[in-house]
C-alpha positions as CSV (number, residue, x, y, z in Angstrom):
1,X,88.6,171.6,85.1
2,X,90.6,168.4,83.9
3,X,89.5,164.9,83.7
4,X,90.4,162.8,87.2
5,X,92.5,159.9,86.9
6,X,92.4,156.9,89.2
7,X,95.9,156.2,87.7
8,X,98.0,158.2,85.8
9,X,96.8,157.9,82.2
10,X,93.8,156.2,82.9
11,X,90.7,158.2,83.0
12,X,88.4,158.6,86.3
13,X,85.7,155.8,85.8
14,X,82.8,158.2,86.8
15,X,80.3,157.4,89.4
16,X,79.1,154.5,90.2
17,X,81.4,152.4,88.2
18,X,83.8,151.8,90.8
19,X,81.1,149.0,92.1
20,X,81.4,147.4,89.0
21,X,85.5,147.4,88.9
22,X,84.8,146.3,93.2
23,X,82.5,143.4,92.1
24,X,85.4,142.5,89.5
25,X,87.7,141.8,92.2
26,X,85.4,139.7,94.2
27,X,85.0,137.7,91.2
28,X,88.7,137.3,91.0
29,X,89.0,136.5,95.0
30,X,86.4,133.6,94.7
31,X,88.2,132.2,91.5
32,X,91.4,132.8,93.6
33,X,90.1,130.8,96.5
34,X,88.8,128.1,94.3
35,X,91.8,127.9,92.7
36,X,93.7,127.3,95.6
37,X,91.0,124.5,96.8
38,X,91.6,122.4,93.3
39,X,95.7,123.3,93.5
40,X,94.8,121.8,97.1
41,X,93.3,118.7,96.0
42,X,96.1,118.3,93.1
43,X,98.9,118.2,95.5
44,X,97.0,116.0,97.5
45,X,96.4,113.2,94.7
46,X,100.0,113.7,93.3
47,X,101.7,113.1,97.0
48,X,99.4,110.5,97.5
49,X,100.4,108.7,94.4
50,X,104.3,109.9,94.9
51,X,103.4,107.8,98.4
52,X,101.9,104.8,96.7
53,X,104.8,104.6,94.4
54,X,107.5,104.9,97.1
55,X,105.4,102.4,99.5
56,X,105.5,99.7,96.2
57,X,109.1,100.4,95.4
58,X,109.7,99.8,99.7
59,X,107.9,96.9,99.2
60,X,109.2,95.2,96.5
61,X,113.0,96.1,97.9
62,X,111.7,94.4,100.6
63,X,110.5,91.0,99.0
64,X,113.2,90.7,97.0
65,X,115.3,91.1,100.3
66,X,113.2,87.8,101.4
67,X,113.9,85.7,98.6
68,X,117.4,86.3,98.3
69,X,117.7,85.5,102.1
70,X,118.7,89.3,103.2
71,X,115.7,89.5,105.5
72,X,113.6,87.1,107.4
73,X,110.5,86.4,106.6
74,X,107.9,89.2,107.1
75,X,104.9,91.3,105.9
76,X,106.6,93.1,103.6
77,X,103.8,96.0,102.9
78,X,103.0,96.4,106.7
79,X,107.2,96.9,107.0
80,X,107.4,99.4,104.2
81,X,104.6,101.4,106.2
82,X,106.7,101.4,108.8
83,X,109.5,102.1,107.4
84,X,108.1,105.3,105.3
85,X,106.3,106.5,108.6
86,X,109.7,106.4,110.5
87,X,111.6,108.0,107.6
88,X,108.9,111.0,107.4
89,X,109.8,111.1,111.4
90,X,113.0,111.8,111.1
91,X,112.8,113.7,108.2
92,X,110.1,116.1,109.8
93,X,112.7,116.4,112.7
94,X,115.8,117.0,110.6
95,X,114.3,119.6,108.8
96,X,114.3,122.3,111.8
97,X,117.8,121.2,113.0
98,X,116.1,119.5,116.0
99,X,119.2,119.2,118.2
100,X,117.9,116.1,119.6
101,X,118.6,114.1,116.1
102,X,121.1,114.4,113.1
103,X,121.4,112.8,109.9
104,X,123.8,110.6,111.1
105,X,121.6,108.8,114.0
106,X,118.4,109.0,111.7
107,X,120.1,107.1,108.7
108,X,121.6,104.2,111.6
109,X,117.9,104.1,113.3
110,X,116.5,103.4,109.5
């Protein structure tokens, strides 16, 4: 009688060591999951900065529209809130081809 092979090539591991090669994979699962929790929080903190970036850059468009007369008066960081949450509105929309919105009506309402 030959050897048994899980795989061809590879020799049969014998009993009982396929709980050891199971228990591998768990191990692998867990680090898998925790993985994907710290990827997660990475995205998060990077579109949170991305969004503190944009909101400044809004902001200082914004003031500088002010002081050059462009705009009236205002509370420029409260406007470029606005102004991101209606963009990430229509963006959201847009994406599916809502047929309620195009480009065209989103870019005018911005």
């Amino acid at each position: 009688m030959g050897c048994r092979t899980a795989l061809p090539g590879r020799p049969h591991p014998g009993p009982g060591r396929h709980r050891a090669a199971a228990g591998r994979g768990r191990g692998r699962r867990r680090r898998g999951a925790r993985d994907a929790v710290l990827l997660t929080r990475l995205t998060q903190r990077l579109a949170v900065d991305l969004y503190d970036q944009l909101h400044s850059w809004i902001g200082g468009a914004i003031r500088r529209g002010i002081d050059a007369g462009e705009f009236t008066d205002c509370e420029a960081d409260e406007v470029a809130t606005l102004l991101m949450a209606l963009s990430d509105g229509f963006g959201i929309r847009l994406m599916p081809d809502d047929p309620r919105i195009d480009l065209a009506s989103a870019q005018e309402a911005i």
